[in-house]
N, C-alpha and C positions, 0 to 999 in steps of 0.2 A: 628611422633609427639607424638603417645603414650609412647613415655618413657621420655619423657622432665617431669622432676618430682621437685615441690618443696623439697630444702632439709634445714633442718638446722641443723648448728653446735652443735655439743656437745661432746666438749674432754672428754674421760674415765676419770673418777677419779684415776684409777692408773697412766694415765700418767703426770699427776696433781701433783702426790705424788712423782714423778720418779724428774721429775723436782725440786723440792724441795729438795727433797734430795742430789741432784746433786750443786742447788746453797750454800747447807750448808756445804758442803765439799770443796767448789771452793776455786785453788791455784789464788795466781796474783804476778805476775814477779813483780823485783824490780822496779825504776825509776832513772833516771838520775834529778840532781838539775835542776832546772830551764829548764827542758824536754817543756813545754806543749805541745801543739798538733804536735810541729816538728817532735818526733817518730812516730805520730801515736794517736790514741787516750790517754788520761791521765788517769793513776791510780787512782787518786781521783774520777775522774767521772763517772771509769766504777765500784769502788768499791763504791759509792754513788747509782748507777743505779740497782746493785747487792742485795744489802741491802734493796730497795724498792723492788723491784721484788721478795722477800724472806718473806717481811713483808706484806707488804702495799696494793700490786698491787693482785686488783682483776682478773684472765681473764675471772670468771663469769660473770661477768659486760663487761667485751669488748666482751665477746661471745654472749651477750643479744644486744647489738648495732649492732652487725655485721648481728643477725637473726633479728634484724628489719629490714633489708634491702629484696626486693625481691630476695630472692637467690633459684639458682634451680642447677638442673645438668641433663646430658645426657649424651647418646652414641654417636662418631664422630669417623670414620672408613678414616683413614689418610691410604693412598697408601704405601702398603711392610710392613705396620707396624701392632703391635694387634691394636684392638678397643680400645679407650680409655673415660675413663670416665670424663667430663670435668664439673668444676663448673662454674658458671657465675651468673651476676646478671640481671635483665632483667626489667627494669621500661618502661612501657609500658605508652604512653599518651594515653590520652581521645580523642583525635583529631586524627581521620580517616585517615587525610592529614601530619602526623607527618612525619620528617623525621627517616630513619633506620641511626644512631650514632654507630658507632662501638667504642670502647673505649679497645686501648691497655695497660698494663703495662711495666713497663720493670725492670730490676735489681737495686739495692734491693727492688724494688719498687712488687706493689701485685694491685687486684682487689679492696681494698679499696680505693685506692685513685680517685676513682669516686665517691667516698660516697658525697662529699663537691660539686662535679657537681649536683649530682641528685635534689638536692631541687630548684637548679637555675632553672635546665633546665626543670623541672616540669610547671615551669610560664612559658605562652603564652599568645601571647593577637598581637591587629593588626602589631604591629612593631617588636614582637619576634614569630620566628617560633620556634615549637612544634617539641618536637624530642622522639623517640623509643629510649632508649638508652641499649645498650648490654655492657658488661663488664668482661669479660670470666678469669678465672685466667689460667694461659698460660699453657701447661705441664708439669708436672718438681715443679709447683709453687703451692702456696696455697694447695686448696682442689680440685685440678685437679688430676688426676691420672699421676705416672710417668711414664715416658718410660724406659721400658726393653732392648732397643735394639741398635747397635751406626746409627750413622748415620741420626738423625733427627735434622736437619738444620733449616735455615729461611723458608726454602721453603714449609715443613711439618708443620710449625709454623701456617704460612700465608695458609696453606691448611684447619687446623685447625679450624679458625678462619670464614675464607671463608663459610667452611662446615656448621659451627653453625650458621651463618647469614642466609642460603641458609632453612636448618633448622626449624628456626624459621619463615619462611615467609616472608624472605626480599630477593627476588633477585637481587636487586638493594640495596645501601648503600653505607655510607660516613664514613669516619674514623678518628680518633683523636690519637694522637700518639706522646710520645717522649721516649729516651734511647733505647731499643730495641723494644717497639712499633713503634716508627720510620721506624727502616731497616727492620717491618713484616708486619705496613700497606705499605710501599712503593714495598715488594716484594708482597703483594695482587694486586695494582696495578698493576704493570708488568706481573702477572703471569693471572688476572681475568679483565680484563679491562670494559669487558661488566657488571660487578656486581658492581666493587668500581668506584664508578664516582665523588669523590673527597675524600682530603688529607688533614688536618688542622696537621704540623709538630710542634710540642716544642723545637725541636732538628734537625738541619738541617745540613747531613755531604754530603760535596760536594767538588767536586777537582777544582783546579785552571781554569780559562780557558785557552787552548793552541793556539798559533796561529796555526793552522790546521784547529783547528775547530770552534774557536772564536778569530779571528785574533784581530776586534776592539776590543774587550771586554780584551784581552790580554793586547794587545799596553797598554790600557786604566788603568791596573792594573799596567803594570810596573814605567809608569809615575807617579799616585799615590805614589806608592812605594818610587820614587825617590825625589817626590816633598814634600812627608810626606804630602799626601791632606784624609786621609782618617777620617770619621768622628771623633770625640771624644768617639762615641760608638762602634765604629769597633776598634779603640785603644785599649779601655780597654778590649774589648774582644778580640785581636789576643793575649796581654799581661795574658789573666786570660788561652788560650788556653794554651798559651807557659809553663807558672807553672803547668798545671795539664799534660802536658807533659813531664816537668822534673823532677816532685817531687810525680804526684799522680797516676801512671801508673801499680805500683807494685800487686795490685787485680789483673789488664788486661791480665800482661803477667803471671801468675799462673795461671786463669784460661783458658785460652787460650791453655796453653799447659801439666799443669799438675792437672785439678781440683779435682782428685779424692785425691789426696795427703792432702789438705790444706780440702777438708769434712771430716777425720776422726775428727779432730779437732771440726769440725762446728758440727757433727754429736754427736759426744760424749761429750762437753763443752758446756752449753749456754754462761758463759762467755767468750768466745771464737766469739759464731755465735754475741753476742750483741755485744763484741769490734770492729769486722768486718764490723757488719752492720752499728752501732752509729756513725763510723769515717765518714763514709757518709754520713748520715744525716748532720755530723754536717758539711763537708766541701763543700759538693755540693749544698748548699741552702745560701739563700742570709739573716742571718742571722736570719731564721727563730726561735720563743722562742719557740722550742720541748720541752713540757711539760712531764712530768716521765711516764706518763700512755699513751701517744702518744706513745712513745720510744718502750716501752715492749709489746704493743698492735702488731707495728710493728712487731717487734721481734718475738711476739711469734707465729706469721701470719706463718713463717718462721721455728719457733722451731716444733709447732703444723701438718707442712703439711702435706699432706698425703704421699706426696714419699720423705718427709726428708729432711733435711737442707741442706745436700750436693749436691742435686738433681740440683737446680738453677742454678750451676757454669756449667752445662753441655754445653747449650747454648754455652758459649765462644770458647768450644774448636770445637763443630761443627760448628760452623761460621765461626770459622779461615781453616777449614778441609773440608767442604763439601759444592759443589754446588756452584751456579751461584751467590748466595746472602751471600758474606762474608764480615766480620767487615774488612778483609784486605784491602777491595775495596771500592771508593766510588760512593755515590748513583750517578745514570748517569739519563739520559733525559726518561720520561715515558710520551709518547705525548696525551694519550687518558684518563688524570685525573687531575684533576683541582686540584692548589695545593694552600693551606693558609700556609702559613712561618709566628712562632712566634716567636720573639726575645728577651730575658729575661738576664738582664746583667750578671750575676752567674751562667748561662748554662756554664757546660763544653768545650764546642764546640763552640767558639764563631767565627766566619769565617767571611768574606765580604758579604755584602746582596747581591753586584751581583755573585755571586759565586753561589747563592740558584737560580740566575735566569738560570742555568743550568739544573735542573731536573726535570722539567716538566714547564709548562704552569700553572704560579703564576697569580693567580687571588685575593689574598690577601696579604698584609701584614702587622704586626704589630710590635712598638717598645717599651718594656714596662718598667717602670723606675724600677723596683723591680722585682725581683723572681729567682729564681735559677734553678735546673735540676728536683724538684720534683715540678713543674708548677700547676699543678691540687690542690695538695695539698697545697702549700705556695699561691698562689694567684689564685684559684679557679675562682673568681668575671672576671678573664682576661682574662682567655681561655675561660669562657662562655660569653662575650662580644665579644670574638673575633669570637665565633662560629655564635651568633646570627648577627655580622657585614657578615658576609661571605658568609649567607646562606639565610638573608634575603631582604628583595624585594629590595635595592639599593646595594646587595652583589654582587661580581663575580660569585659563584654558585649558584644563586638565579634560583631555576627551576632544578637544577640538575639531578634532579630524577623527571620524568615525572609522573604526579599524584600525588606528594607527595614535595610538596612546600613549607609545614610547616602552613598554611594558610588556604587553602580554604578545 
């Protein structure tokens, strides 16, 4: 515990000045008439987003918001690999009885996107339980230290993760998770089963059921299939699946198999790392209004990290390459974790709800009329309603954690 140490950010002034100098030199490719977002991100918007970022946009001020937050950092000594230095944030409640909240990120997403949880889940009272909540920025990301070496998977991820929980004085703990938080609490699960004793998912990837091993549940899908009986929300999500399968796939299979190639770019352009990241923002959210200092806060979350902009893309290709826990596979049955499924019509991944009653023993679920893949942050108020439906006293995991109920 003695090296668990408050830290706050504060970018060198030269690399303040590096940056600037970089956006006042920035090339930008031509445009096709009538392009918008069908290439890709728009000309207009990133040489709009350019221009504020050059002028306008403070990151003293988004680095003064970000060291409001409790942020610390430590040593976590992950198996075969060096020690690594990891940042997290760590809101600890008043209440004894609070639950441990583990809180993943995933791509391009970072450690702030709990910033807009913390102030909910700070309130408790008889009908909301109280939560410890952790928020770690992953390796590779933020102000974590990166890895040096190949071969660090889900399963190093979810080792990581684990370690800092164990760490801080939670041997027990409950997780929150979409985009690759998903596939690193669901491999904590699998891999820690006595520590994570539930799963609240934003993002649920799961495979068909087979008659082998779910014969009714099969039958039950093909019929559907045949009878066109499937809701009007499993519609337009198998539909929003199908386009971001045919049209938004092109990041996946680059990093997947060549991510070092597409960071020289990220590394040495921030126009470049902001067309990359902004195309996301703007197509995976369910028409969220990203305001200019939102955008480049992200961004620079990214530009700023410690082991680089290119660092992030790593992830892909180790999950496609290494271990039991790969994006190639999908998530399978984890019998010993209680699982919450949230459903948001704009999620990437929009699959059949009983499809999710495949991977573990669902004790929650919800259907929410808005939100897209960055959950936390476009509809913040839903995942902490759905945390506090889940966890408290008329929830499925109500009691989950022995001692620590959220309550007494």
């Amino acid at each position: 515990m003695s090296d668990i140490q408050p830290y706050t950010l504060s970018i060198p002034e030269e690399a303040l000045s590096n940056l600037s100098e970089k956006l006042s030199t920035a090339s930008f490719p031509d445009e096709l008439d009538g392009a918008g977002w069908d290439y890709g991100a728009p000309l207009a918007d990133i040489k709009r987003l350019t221009v504020y970022w050059k002028e306008k946009f403070s990151w003293r001020d988004a680095e003064r918001k970000i060291n409001e937050l409790p942020n610390y950092k430590t040593t976590i000594e992950v198996d075969g690999f060096d020690p690594l230095s990891i940042h997290f944030v760590h809101q600890k409640s008043k209440n004894d009885a609070a639950i441990p909240l583990l809180f993943v990120h995933g791509w391009p997403g970072h450690f702030l996107e709990v910033s807009k949880l913390l102030p909910l889940l700070a309130v408790s009272d008889s009908t909301s339980p109280a939560f410890h909540v952790v928020a770690p920025s992953l390796p590779n990301y933020g102000f974590s230290q990166g890895v040096r070496q190949k071969g660090f998977g889900i399963a190093q991820y979810a080792e990581t993760c684990h370690k800092l929980m164990q760490k801080l004085g939670y041997p027990e703990y409950v997780t929150q998770g979409g985009d690759w938080g998903s596939y690193i609490t669901r491999a904590i699960g699998k891999l820690y089963p006595a520590a994570c004793r539930a799963s609240h998912l934003n993002m649920i990837v799961s495979g068909p059921p087979s008659f082998t091993k779910n014969p009714l549940l099969a039958t039950e899908m093909v019929v559907r299939h045949i009878t066109a009986t499937f809701s009007a929300q499993e519609k337009a999500g198998l539909k929003r699946t199908q386009a971001w399968q045919k049209d938004g796939l092109g990041y996946l299979q680059l990093q997947t198999t060549k991510p070092q190639t597409i960071g020289y770019a990220l590394a040495d352009s921030p126009v470049a790392l902001l067309a990359w990241i902004y195309e996301k923002l703007h197509d995976w959210t369910d028409g969220y209004p990203w305001t200019e200092d939102e955008v480049l806060t992200w961004v620079g979350i990214y530009w700023f990290s410690e082991a680089g902009p290119a660092a992030s893309g790593r992830i892909y290709y180790e999950a496609a390459h290494v271990g039991e826990f790969r994006i190639t596979g999908e998530q399978t049955w984890t019998p010993d974790v209680k699982l919450g499924l949230a459903y948001f019509p704009k999620e990437l991944v929009r699959l059949p709800k009983a499809w999710g009653q495949l991977i573990g023993p669902v004790v929650f679920v919800s259907e929410h009329e808005s939100g897209g893949h960055f959950a936390a942050w476009e509809r913040p108020e839903f995942i902490v309603g759905d945390l506090r439906a889940m966890f408290g006293k008329e929830g499925g995991a109500y009691k989950v954690i022995k001692g620590k109920d959220g309550f007494s």
